[in-house]
C-alpha positions in Angstrom: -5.8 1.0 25.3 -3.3 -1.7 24.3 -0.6 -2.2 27.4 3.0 -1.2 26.1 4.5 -3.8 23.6 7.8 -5.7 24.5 9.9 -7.1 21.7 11.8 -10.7 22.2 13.7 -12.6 19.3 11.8 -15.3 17.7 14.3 -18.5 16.1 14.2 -17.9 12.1 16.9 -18.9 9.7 17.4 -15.4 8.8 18.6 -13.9 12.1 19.8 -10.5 10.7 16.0 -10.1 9.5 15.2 -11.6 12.9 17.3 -8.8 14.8 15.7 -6.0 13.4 12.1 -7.3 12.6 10.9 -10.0 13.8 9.1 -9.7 17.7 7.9 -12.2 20.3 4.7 -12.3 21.6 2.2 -9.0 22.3 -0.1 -8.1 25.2 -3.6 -8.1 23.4 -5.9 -5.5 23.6 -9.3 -6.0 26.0 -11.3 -4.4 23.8 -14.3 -6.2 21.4 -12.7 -6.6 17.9 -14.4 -8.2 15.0 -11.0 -9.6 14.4 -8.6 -12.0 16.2 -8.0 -9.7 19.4 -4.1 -11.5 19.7 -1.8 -9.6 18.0 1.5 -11.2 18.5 3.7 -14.1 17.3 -0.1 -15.1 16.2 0.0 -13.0 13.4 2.2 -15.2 11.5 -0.9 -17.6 11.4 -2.5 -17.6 8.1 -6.3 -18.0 8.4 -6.5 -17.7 4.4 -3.7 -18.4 2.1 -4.4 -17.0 -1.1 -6.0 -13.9 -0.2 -4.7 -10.7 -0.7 -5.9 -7.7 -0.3 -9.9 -8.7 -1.4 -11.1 -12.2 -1.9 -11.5 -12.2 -5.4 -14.4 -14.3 -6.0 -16.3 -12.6 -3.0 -15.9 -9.1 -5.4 -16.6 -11.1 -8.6 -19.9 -11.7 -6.5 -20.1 -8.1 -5.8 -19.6 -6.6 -8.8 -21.7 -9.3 -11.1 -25.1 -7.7 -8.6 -24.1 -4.2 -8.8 -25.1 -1.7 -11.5 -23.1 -2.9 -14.5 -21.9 1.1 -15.8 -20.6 1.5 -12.0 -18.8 -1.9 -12.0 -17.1 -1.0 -15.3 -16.2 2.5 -14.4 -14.7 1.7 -10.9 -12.9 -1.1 -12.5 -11.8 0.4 -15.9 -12.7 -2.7 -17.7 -13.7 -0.4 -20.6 -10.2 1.0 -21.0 -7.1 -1.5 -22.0 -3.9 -0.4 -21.4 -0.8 -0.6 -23.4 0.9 -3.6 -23.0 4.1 -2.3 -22.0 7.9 -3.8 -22.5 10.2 -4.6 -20.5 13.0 -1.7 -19.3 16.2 -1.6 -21.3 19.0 -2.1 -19.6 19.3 -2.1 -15.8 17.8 0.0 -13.2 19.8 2.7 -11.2 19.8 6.2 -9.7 18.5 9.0 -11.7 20.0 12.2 -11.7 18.0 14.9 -9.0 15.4 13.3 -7.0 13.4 11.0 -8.7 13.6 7.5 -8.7 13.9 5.1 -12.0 10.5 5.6 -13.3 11.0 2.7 -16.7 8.7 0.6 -14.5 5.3 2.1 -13.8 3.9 1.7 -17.2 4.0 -2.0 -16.0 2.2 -1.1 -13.0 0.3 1.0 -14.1 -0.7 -2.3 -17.3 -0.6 -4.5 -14.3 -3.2 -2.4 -11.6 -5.4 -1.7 -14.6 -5.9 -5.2 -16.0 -6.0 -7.1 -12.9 -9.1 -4.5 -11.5 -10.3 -5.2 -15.1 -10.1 -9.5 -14.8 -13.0 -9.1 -11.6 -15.4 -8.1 -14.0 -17.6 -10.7 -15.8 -17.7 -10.7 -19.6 -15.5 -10.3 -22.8 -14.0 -7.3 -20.9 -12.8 -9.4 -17.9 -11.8 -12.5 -19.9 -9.5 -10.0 -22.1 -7.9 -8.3 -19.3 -7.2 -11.5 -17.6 -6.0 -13.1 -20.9 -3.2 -10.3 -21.3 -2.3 -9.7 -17.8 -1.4 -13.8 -17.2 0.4 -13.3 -20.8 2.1 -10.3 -20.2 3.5 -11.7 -16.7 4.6 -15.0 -18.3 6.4 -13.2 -20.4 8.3 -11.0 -18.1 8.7 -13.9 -15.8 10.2 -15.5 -19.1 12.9 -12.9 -19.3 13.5 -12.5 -15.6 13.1 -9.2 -15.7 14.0 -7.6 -12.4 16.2 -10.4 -11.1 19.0 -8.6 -11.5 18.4 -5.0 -11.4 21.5 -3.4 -11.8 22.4 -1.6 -8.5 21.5 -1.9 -4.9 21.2 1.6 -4.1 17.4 2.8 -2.0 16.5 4.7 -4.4 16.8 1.4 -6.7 15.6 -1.1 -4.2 12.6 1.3 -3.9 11.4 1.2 -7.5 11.4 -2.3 -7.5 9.3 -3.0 -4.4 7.1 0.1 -5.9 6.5 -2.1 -8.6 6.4 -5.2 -6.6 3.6 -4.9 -4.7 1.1 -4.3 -7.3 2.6 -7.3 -9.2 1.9 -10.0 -6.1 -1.7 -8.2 -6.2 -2.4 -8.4 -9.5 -1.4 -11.7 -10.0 -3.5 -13.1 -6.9 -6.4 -11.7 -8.6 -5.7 -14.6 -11.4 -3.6 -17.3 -10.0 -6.2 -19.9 -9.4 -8.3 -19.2 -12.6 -8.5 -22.5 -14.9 -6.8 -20.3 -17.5 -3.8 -20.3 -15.9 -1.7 -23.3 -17.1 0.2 -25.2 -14.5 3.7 -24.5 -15.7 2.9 -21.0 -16.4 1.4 -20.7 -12.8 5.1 -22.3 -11.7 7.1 -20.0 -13.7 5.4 -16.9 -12.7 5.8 -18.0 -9.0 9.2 -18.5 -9.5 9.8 -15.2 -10.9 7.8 -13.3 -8.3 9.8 -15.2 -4.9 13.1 -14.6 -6.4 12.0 -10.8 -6.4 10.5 -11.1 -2.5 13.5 -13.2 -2.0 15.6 -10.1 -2.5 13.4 -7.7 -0.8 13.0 -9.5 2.0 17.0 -10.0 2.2 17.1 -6.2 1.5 15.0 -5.5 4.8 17.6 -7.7 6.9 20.7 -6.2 5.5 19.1 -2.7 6.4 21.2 -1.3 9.4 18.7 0.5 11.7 20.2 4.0 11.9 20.0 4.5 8.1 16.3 6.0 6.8 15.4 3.6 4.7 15.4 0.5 7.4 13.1 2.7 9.7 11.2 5.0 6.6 8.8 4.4 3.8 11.2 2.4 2.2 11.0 0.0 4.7 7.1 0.2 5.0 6.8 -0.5 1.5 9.3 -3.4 1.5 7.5 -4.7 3.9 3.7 -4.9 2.6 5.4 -6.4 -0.6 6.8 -9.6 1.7 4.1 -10.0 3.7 1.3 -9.7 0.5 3.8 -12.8 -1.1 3.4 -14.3 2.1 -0.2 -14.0 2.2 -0.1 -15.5 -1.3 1.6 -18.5 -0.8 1.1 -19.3 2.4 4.5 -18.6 3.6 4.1 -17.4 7.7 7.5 -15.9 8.1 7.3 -13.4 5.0 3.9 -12.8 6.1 4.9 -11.9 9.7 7.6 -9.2 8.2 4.5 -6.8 7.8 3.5 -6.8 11.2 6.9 -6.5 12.6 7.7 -3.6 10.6 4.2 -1.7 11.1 5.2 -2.4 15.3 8.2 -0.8 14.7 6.5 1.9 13.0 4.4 2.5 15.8 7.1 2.5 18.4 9.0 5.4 16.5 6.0 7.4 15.9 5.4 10.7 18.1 2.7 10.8 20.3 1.0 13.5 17.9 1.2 10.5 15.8 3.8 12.2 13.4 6.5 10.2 11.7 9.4 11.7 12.6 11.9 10.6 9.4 8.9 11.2 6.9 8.3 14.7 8.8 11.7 16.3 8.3 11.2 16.3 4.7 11.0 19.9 4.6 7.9 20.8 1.9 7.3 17.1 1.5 7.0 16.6 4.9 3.3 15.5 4.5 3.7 14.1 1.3 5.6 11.2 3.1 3.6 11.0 6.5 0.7 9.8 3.6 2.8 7.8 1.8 4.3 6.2 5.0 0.5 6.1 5.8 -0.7 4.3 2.6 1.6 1.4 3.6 1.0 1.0 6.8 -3.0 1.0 5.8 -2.0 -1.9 3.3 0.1 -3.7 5.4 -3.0 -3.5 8.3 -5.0 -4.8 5.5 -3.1 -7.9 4.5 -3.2 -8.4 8.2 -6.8 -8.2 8.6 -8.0 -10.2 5.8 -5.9 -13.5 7.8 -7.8 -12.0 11.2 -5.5 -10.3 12.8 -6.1 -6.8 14.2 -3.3 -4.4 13.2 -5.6 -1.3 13.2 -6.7 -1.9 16.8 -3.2 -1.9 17.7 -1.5 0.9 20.2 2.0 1.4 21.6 1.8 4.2 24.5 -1.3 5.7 22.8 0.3 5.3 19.1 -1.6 3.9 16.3 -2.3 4.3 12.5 -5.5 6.3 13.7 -3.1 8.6 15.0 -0.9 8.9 12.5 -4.0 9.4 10.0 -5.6 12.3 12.5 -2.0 13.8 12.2 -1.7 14.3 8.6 -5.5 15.2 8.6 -4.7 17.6 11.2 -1.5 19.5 9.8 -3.2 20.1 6.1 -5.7 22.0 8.1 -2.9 23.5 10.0 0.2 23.6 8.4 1.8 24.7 11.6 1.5 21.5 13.5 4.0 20.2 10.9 6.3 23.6 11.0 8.3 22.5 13.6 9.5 19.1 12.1 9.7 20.3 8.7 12.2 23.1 9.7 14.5 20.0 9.3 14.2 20.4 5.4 16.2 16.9 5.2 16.2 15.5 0.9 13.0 17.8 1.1 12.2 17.5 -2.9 11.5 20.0 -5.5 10.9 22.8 -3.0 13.4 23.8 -0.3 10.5 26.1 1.4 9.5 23.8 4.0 6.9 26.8 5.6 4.5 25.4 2.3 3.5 21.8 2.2 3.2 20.5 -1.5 -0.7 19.1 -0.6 -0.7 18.0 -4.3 -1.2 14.2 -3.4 -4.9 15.2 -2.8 -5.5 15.4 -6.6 -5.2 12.8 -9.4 -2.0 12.6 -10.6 -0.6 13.6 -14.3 0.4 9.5 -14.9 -3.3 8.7 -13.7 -2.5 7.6 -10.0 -4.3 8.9 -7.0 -2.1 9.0 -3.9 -4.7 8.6 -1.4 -6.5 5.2 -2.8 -5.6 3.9 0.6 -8.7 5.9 1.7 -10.8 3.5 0.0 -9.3 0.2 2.5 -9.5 2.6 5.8 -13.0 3.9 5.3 -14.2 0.5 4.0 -13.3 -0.7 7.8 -14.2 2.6 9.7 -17.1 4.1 8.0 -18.1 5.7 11.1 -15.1 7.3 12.2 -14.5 10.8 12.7 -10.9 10.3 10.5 -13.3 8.9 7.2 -15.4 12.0 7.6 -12.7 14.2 7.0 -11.1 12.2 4.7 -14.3 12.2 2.2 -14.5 15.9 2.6 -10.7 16.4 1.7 -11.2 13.6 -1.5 -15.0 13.9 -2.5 -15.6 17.7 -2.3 -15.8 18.4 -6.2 -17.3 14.9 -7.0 -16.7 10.9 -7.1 -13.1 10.4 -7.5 -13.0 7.4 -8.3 -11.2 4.8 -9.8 -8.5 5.6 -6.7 -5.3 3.5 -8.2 -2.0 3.7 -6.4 0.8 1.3 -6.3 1.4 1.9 -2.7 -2.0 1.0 -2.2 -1.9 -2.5 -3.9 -3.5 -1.3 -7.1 -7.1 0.0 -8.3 -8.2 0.1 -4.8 -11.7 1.2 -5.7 -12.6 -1.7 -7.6 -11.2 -3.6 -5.0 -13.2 -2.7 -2.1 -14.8 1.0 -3.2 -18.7 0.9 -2.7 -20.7 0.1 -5.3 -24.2 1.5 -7.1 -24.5 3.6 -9.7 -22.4 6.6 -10.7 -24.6 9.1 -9.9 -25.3 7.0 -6.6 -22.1 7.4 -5.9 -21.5 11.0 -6.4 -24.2 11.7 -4.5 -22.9 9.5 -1.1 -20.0 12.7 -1.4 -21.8 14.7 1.4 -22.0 18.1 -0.8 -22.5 20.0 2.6 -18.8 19.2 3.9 -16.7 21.8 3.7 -13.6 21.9 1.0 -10.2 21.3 1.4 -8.2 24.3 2.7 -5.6 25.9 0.0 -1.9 24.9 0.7 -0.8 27.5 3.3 2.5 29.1 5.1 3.5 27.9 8.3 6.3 29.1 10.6 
């Protein structure tokens, strides 16, 4: 186990960000990692500039030798998108509780195409040609740069659309296609977005839930994938501060505790505070740097996974925080958790693509097991696409072989995900 973490400021010249985000050096943990075993001011080292999430040409590689049908399938290379258009007027609260929802067709265009550009042929060449199009062109109209209000709920459809942008766009940046001054202008775009997320984060007094929440996980993987991009250390090193911080708030059940009061969505937002923190450990991992491994006072992502694993087999172990029923969603009864992130989504995401990253690293670990039982019980679920998740994660790093390959890898023996059930 990891000795207990000690933060110290670190000299930046943005010291409100610095104050609530940035740490000093860590203790390392002795055991053997395949990774770099330091896991401190270190991790603003970037071993790989350019890579984000998957080395693109390394799954070009990938998916060129695997079964062609399975390749196209994970990647959706046979289905186009609509090119969408750009929101009318500017973003803002919506009335009840969702957020402004005018961007995920983009996502949705942007998560589908680039997925689509890794694959050889006329299908690849067309999604890359519309995607690099379709971002000049929004990076044209500076879309975004001015959103309208500053509000969470608006701050968090943004960076919800972000992240899957810096993604996606990695996946084409370096292709000869790309002309220089389109390659400029898109930058351009994209940093005055990370610009104001990354200013967001620093303005965020700690006390308020979105500085310490989802919101700020999210906010965070966005930064630090730009970072990762462009080789800029200090917005890379804003994932791993956050995910520390994450850590160091976390219960020693490995709940979440401002994701946990939700009430009926209590759940729902331990995953989706999950999903980030699997992305942001990621990002770290693919520069060498071990955020998985890491542990403060027995805290770690594991745990946090074994958590929500544990409390949608026994709604009970999340009872007791849920009673809270704080902005709990659709449902005030916070005795039944809304399990629904399980299934594809109506608008074609899957919440839990992150699966695809953790059990890519830990095939072997008790956690994946049970995760492949809760996802794969009635079949290969794949493509898992999520914006949280960085896009069509299954393309990205899902195993390959042929479909029925792949169906058959789903353990038909496990047993199936319990119903939703009453706690309390």
């Amino acid at each position: 186990m990891c000795a207990n973490l000690v933060e110290r400021p670190h000299p930046s010249r943005w010291p409100i960000l610095v104050a609530l985000l940035l740490v000093g050096p860590l203790s390392a943990c002795d055991r053997p990692s395949p990774l770099a075993p330091g896991i401190g001011q270190e991790t603003t080292s970037l071993r790989r500039p350019g890579i984000v999430l998957v080395d693109p040409e390394a799954r070009r590689t990938a998916l060129r030798e695997a079964d062609r049908s399975a390749a196209m399938a994970l990647c959706s290379a046979d289905e186009p998108p609509s090119v969408p258009t750009p929101p009318r007027g500017p973003l803002g609260p919506t009335p009840g509780y969702a957020t402004d929802t005018r961007l995920n067709p983009m996502a949705w265009f942007v998560m589908r195409t680039a997925a689509a550009a890794l694959v050889d042929g006329e299908p690849g060449a067309r999604a890359r040609s519309a995607l690099i199009t379709v971002l000049d062109g929004w990076a044209k109209a500076g879309v975004l740069v001015a959103p309208g209000r500053d509000d969470a709920a608006t701050r968090f459809a943004v960076n919800r659309f972000l992240l899957p942008t810096i993604v996606g766009w990695a996946l084409v940046r370096d292709h000869p296609e790309v002309e220089p001054e389109v390659r400029a202008r898109i930058d351009a775009w994209l940093a005055r977005l990370v610009e104001a997320a990354r200013a967001r984060l620093g303005d965020r007094r700690l006390h308020e839930p979105s500085a310490r929440n989802n919101h700020a996980y999210l906010a965070a993987s966005a930064v630090m994938a730009w970072g990762a991009l462009v080789g800029d250390a200090a917005a890379f090193a804003v994932g791993p501060s956050v995910f520390r911080r994450a850590l160091a708030d976390m219960r020693a059940d490995g709940s979440l505790p401002l994701e946990t009061a939700r009430g009926a969505r209590a759940l729902w937002y331990q995953r989706q505070a999950v999903a980030s923190l699997v992305t942001i450990a990621e990002l770290a991992a693919l520069q060498g740097h071990d955020l998985y491994a890491l542990e403060i006072d027995g805290r770690s992502l594991h745990a946090a996974i074994r958590f929500l694993l544990d409390a949608i087999d026994e709604p009970a172990r999340v009872a007791r925080y849920a009673a809270a029923n704080r902005n709990p969603g659709p449902s005030p009864d916070w005795r039944r958790q809304d399990l629904s992130f399980l299934e594809r989504r109506g608008h074609g995401r899957h919440y839990m693509a992150w699966v695809e990253f953790y059990r890519a690293r830990f095939p072997d670990r008790p956690e994946t097991a049970r995760l492949e039982a809760l996802l794969w019980r009635a079949g290969d679920p794949r493509p898992l696409v999520d914006e949280f998740s960085g896009g069509n994660a299954s393309c990205l790093v899902g195993p390959l072989g042929s479909a029925r390959a792949r169906t058959a890898w789903a353990a038909p023996t496990r047993a199936p995900r319990p119903a939703p059930g009453t706690a309390g």
